[in-house]
N, C-alpha and C positions, 0 to 999 in steps of 0.2 A: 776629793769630791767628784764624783760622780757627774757628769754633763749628761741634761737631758737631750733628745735629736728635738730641732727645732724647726718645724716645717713652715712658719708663721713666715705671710707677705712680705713683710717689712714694717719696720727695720727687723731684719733678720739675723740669719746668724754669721757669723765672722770666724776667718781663723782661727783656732787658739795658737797659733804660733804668735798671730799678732797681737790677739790680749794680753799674753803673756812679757811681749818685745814693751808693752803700753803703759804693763802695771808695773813694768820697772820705771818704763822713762814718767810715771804718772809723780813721782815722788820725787826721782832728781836725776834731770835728764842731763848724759851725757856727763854726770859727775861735776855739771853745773851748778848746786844745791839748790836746786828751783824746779818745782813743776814744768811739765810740758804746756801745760797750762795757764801757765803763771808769765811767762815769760812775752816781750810786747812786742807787736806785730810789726814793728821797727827793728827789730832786733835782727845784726847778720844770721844769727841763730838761725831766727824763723825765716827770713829769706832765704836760707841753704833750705829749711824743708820746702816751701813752696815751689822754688826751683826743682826741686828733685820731682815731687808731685806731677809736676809738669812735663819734666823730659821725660817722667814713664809711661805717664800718657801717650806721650807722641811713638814713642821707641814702640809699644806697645800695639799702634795701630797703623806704625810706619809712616806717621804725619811728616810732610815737609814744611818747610818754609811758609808754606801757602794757606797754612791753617793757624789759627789764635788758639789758645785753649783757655777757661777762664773758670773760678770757684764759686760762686756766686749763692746768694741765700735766696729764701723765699722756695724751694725746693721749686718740681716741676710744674707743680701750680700758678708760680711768680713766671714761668715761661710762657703758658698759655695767655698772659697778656704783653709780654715782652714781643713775644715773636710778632704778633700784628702790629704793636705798636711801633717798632724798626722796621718792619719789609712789606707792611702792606698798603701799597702807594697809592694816592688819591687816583681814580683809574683805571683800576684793574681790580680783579677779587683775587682773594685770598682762599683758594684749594684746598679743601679736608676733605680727605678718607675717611667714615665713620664707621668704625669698629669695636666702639664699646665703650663705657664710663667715661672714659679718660679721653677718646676723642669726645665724644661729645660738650667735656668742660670745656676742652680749647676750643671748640668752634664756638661754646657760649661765649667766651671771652672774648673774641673778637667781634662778635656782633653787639655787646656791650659798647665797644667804643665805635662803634658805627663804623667798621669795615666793611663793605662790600662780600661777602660769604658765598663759597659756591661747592656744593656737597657735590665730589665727582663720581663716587661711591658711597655706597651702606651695606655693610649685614645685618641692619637695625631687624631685616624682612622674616628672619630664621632668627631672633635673637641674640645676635651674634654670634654663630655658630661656625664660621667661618669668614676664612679673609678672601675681598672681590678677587676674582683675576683680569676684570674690565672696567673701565673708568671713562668716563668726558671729562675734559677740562674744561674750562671755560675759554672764552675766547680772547683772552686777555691776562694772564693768571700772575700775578704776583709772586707765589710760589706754589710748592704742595706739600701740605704735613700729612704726615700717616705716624700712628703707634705701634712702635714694629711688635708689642707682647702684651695681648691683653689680660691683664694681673688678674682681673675678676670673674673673665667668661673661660680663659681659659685656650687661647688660639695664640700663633705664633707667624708673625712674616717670614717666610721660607726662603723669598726673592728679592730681589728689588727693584720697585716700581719703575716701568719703562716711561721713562718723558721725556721730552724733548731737553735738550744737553743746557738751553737758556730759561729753563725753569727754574730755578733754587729747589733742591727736595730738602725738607728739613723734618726732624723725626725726633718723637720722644721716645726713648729705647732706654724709660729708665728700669725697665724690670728682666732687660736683657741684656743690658749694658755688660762687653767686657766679657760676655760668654760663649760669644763664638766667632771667628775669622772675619769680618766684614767688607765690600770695595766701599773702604770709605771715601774717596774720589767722587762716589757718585751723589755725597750728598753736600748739600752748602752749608748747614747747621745740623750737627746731633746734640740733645740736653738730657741730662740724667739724671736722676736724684741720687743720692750716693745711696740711702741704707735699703738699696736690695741687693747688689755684688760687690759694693767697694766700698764701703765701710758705714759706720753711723747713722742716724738722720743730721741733719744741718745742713749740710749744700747739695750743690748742684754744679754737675760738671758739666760746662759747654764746650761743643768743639766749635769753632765756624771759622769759613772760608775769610781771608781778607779782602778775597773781592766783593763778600758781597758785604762785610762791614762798609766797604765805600760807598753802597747804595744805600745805606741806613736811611733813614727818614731824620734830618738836622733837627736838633732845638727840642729833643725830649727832656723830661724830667732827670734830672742827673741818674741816679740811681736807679733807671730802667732805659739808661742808652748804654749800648753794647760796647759803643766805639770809649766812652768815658772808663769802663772795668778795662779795656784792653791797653786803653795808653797809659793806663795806672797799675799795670801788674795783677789783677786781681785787689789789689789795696788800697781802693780808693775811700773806702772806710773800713775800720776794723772786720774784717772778715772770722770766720769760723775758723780758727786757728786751730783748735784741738783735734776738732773733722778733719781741714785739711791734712795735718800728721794721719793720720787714723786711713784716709785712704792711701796717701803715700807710701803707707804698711803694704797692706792689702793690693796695692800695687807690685809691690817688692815680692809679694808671696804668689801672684799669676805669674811673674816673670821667671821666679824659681821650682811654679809646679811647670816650666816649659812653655808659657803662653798662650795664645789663642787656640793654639790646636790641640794641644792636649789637654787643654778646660773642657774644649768643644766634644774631644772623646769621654771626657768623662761624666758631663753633663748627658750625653746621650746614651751612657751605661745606667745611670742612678733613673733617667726616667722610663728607661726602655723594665727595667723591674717589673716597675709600679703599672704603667700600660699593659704589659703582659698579663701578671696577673687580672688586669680589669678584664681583657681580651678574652681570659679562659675562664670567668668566670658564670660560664651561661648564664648569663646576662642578672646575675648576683648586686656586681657592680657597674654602671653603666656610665660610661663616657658621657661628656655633654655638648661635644663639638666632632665637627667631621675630624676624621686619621691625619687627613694629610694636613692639617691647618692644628695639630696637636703643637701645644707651647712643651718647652722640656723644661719651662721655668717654673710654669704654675699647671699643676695637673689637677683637673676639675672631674669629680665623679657624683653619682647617687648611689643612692640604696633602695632595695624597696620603699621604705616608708619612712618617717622622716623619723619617729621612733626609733627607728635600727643606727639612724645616723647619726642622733643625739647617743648613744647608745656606744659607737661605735668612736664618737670621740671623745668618749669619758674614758673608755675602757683602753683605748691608746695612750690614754695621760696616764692611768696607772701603770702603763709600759713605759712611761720615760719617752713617750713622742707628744708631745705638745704642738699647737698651731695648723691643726687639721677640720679646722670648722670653716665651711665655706664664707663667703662673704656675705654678710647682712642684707646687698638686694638680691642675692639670686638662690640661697642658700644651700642644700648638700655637704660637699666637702671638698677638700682642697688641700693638695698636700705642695708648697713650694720648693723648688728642690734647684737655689742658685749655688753658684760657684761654690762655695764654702762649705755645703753642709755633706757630711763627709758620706762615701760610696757606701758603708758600711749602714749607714739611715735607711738608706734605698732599700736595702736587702729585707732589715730587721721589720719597716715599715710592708714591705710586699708581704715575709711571712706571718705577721699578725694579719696582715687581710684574708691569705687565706686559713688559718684558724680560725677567725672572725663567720668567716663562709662554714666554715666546718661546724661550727658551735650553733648558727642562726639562719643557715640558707636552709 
């Protein structure tokens, strides 16, 4: 069978080294005559995968001692009320960067439960067209979240936000998660959703510090305190068992394509293609964010007219690229281009654009 290139957000696409590792263990893993699926989250089985899950995580971003790592459901949505509800102390506000959909829900979320909310930045001003390079904090700050990849506008944090060393930085970096080198040192909490670089939809990968699990905020809801998932392994109730296998994989296949660094070179091969061609296109197809704030996760363009662009992702689908329609509030087009989806997409996707140009510029 034939795979079509999948440029779609998420859940996206995955290895086929690892569907295939999947669709064996999906029937009888390990020669156990039971599902991977099947089998109970009690089971040494499944605590060898969880554990394995875990140390590739850390190996992976050269975590010590000093960090928890944790599965957890509710994807990054159930974060944006977690994180205020642990760290944002009666007293202080809680610091968001707003750059796009996705900050914007977490900052909703915290002013939901009557957190104190203090906007240190926006690109709200240009559309999100770009990420601040200057911010206030408040003068009191509980922590600071920022979104290091915005999935929908199309921008990518390049840096990492300068604050002072007693702030918590904490970051949702589910759409770039795992794709390129990070000083993770410099943050107190990262959350991820798994199905844009590490597998599935169904959970969510937490990193976070143990020091600041010690600040947590006492006596929340069992199921949305941090410190309750970490002294229970992740298994404080039946967790996503089949997810977690599923990134465990996908794990195992960033470690054997060489790791962060040579994800990070090849991630910036597959989208330097696709920019290129935008770049040479007098102005055919047009970028929708400044250069230097370009994500290499999610590449966002226009067309002349919205006609060319309904147009343009019909006649892609009959090339076997699917997942090229931009996102519902901002519309054009979008081609995602994470860890998985292979170099050869990049190429195939730049030369139908410019055919595309050739046929209708």
């Amino acid at each position: 069978m034939e795979r079509v290139y999948n440029f779609n957000a998420g859940p996206a696409v995955l290895p086929e080294e690892v569907l295939l590792e999947a669709q064996a263990d999906l029937f009888n893993y390990k020669g156990m005559g039971l599902s991977v699926m099947e089998m109970s989250h009690r089971s040494k089985e499944f605590q060898a995968i969880i554990d394995d899950a875990y140390a590739r995580v850390k190996r992976i971003y050269g975590l010590g001692d000093d960090y928890e790592v944790l599965f957890l459901q509710g994807g990054a949505s159930l974060q944006f009320l977690m994180v205020p509800l642990n760290f944002a102390v009666e007293g202080k506000e809680a610091n968001y960067i707003n750059t796009g959909q996705w900050s914007k829900k977490a900052i909703a979320e915290a002013k939901k439960i009557g957190k104190a909310v203090h906007i240190a930045a926006s690109s709200e001003d240009r559309n999100f067209a770009y990420i601040p390079r200057s911010w206030q904090l408040s003068d009191n700050p509980s922590y600071l979240h920022i979104t290091t990849n915005n999935t929908i506008f199309g921008t990518e944090w390049k840096f990492d936000p300068d604050i002072p060393e007693d702030i918590p930085l904490i970051a949702d970096m589910s759409s770039n998660f795992m794709s390129k080198p990070i000083d993770i040192q410099k943050y107190s909490l990262v959350y991820a959703g798994a199905q844009k670089n590490v597998g599935p939809a169904g959970t969510v990968v937490v990193i976070v510090k143990k020091s600041l699990l010690e600040k947590a905020i006492p006596g929340l809801p069992t199921m949305l305190d941090y410190n309750i998932h970490a002294k229970n392994g992740s298994l404080y109730n039946t967790p996503a068992c089949f997810i977690i296998y599923m990134v465990g994989l996908v794990l195992k296949w960033i470690e054997n394509f060489g790791g962060l660094e040579k994800i990070a070179e090849n991630n910036k091969l597959k989208a330097g293609y696709i920019y290129d061609t935008i770049d040479e296109s007098n102005g055919f197809y047009r970028g929708t964010v400044d250069k230097e704030d370009r994500s290499l996760m999610n590449i966002t363009f226009r067309l002349p007219s919205e006609e060319l662009e309904e147009l343009f992702v019909s006649e892609a689908k009959k090339n076997a690229m699917i997942g090229l329609k931009g996102h519902r509030d901002v519309g054009g087009c979008r081609a995602s281009c994470y860890n998985s989806l292979p170099l050869k997409a990049a190429k195939t996707l730049s030369e139908f654009m410019k055919e595309f140009q050739r046929q209708h510029g």
